[in-house]
C-alpha positions, -999 to 999 in steps of 0.1 A, spaced: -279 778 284 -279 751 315 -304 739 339 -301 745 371 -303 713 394 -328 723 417 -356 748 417 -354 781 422 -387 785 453 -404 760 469 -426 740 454 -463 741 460 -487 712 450 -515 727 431 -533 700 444 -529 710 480 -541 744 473 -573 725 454 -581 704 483 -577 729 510 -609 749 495 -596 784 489 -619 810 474 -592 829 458 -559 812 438 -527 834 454 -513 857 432 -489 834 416 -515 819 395 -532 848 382 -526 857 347 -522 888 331 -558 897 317 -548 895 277 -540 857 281 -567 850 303 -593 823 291 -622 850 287 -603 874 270 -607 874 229 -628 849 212 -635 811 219 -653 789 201 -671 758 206 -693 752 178 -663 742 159 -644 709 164 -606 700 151 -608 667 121 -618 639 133 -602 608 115 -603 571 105 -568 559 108 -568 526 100 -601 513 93 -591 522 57 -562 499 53 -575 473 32 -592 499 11 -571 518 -17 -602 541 -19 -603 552 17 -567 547 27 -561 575 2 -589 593 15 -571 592 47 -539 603 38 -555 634 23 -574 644 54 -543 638 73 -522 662 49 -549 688 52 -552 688 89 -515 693 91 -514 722 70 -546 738 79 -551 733 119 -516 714 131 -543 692 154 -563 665 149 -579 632 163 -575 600 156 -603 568 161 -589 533 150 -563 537 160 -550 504 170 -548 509 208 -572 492 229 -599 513 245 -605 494 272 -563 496 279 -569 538 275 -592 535 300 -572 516 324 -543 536 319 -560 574 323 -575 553 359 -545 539 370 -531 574 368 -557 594 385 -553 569 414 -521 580 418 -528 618 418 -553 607 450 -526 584 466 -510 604 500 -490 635 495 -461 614 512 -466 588 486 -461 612 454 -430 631 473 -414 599 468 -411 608 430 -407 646 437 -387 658 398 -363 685 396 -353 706 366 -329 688 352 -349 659 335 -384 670 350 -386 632 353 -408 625 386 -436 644 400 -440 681 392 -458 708 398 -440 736 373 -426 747 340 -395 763 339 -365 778 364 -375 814 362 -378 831 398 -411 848 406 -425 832 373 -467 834 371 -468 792 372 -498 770 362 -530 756 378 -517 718 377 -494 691 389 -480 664 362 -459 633 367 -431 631 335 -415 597 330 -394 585 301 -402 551 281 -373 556 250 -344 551 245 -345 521 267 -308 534 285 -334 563 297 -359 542 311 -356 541 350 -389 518 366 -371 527 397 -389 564 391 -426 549 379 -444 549 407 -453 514 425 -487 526 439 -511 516 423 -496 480 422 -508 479 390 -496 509 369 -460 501 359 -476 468 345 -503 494 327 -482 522 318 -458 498 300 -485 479 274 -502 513 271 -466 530 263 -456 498 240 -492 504 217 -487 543 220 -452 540 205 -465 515 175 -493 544 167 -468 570 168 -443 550 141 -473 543 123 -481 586 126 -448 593 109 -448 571 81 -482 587 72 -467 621 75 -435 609 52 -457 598 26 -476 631 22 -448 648 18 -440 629 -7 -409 611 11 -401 580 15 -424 559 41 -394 557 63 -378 589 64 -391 604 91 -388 578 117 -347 574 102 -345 611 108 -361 609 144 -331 579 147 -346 548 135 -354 524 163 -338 547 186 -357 574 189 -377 594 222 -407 586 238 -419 606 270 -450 606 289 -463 636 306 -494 629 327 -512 664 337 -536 666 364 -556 700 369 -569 700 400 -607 719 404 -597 759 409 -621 784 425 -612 812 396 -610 795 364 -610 825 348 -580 840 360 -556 815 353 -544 782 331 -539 747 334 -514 752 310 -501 781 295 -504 788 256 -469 770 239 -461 751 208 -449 714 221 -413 711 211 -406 674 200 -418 657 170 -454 644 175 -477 646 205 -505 616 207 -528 632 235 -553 609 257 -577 634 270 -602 636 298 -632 619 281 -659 637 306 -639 674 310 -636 695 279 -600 717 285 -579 718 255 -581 750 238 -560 751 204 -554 788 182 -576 793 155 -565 823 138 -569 848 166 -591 831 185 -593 800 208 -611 765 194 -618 741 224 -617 705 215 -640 680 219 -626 648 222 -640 622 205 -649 586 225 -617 570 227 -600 589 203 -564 605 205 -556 640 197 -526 643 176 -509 679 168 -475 685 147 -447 695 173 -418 725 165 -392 694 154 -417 685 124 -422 721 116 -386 721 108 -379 690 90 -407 695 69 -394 734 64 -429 747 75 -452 726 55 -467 711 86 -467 741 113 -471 735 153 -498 752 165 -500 769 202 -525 753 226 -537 757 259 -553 740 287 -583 759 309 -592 746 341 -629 746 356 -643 750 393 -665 716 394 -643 691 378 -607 676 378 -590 665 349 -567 641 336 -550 635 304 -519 617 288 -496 635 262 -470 611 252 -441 627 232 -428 608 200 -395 627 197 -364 626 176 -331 610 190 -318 639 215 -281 640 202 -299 639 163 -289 673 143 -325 684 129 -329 704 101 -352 707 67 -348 680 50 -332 686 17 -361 673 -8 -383 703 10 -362 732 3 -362 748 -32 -351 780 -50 -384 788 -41 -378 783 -7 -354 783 10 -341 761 45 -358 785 70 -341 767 100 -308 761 110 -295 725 125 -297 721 157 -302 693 182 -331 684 201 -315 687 232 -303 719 226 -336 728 212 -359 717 240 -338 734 269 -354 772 262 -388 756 272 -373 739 304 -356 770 311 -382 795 302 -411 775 307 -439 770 280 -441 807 262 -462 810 230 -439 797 194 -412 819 210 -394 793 217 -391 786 176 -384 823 172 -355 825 198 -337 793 188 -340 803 150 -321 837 161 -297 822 180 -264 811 161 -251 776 171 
């Protein structure tokens, strides 16, 4: 499987079709009804765990306490949020700011940094190659922080003046919390504290930021900001909009919508953890809806494993009772079906399983 270089129609800012004041979204953003927001049940009354990450530390007590309800959100939901965290609220702030000044800067200004398939690094405004594909109510800007041989400032965008200056302390004290993340999970599965960051390459290992903006649409209720998926990498540590509810995560056969906590990142368990751990900690699909009054903007930055790093369950998990239920396989070769296909349920899990290296 390659990507293509370029792709495959022309691209249309989601944005543009926002601000122009449509009353109708053209067809190519109108889902079939059976993964529509409305259709099956969503519910709001119930919230994913909310947790004290390091406020604990100096307490055996609580810092086991911790540990537990990090174990149990991982098996039971695949999502959860995260307050003391270690990364300065007023520098979350500043960062989600910085970047929906961008998303208002001239369209001229953002073609600058117009992405193509091949890295998606730049400015976007789809998911996957596939021609005449239904596409997604939102535009996103994808740069890479790690490895440091990926890191190009030339493609962060110099307007605002300040957000390369912002995006790089916020990305520095993101990364921190995201070594800090897989230690946690290492030590509830009752590995070493290190293993998992060793297995995602040590010092070396990926860090991306996707920044999504969903622009206000006049028919939420045909379409998605984001269609359900399973985020491929390791871990995702999710800034949300603070002020516009949109992330929906599955809840059995239904739909939870999260409500972020002040200042609080979400955190969910990503296909490349699902596999290591041999299905102890499962990723879970999400979703993102869009609304008619309000934009949104939110930060996902993914803590991935080295891309050239052969992942597979990791021996201490698999027993006579079970089994490795993965094969090795790369992270590069794992993450191409979703920038090839786009974001598609856990099939992406499914397909690569069934495919022989």
């Amino acid at each position: 499987m390659s990507v293509p270089s370029d792709w495959p129609e022309p691209i249309v800012r989601v944005q543009s079709l926002s601000d122009s004041g449509m009353d109708t979204i053209p067809e190519r953003y109108v889902k079939v009804p059976e993964v529509r927001p409305l259709f099956g049940s969503v519910s709001t009354d119930v919230n994913i765990p909310i947790i004290d990450l390091l406020g604990a530390v100096h307490d055996e007590s609580r810092h086991a306490t911790m540990l537990r309800n990090v174990s149990e959100a991982c098996r039971e939901w695949g999502f959860f949020q995260v307050v003391n965290h270690g990364v300065s609220p007023e520098l979350m702030d500043r960062a989600q700011q910085v970047w929906r000044d961008f998303f208002h800067k001239p369209m001229e200004v953002k073609h600058r940094y117009a992405n193509s398939p091949k890295t998606y690094e730049g400015y976007g405004s789809r998911l996957g190659v596939e021609k005449g594909a239904i596409l997604d109510w939102s535009d996103y800007y994808f740069l890479h922080y790690l490895p440091c041989n990926l890191r190009d400032l030339n493609k962060w965008p110099d307007l605002p003046n300040s957000l390369r200056e912002v995006i790089s302390e916020y990305s520095e004290q993101v990364v921190k919390l995201g070594g800090v993340l897989l230690k946690i999970l290492s030590i509830n599965l009752g590995l070493k504290e290190d293993f998992l960051q060793k297995a995602f390459g040590g010092d070396d290992v990926g860090a991306c930021l996707r920044v999504n903006f969903y622009p206000k649409c006049p028919q939420p209720d045909l379409t998605l900001g984001l269609s359900s998926h399973s985020d491929p990498g390791g871990i995702t540590i999710l800034l949300p909009d603070q002020h516009v509810p949109g992330l929906q995560v599955r809840r059995d056969d239904g739909w939870i919508t999260v409500k972020p906590a002040p200042h609080a990142f979400i955190v969910n368990i990503g296909d490349q953890i699902q596999i290591l751990s041999n299905a102890i900690y499962k990723s879970v699909e999400h979703r993102v809806i869009v609304n008619s009054h309000q934009e949104r903007v939110s930060l996902a930055y993914f803590y991935n494993p080295k891309s050239d790093l052969v992942i597979e369950p990791v021996n201490e998990l698999v027993t006579s009772d079970k089994s490795a239920l993965y094969p090795p396989m790369t992270f590069d070769e794992y993450r191409l079906y979703m920038r090839t296909k786009g974001p598609k349920g856990k099939s992406q899990l499914g397909e690569n399983l069934r495919s022989p290296r």
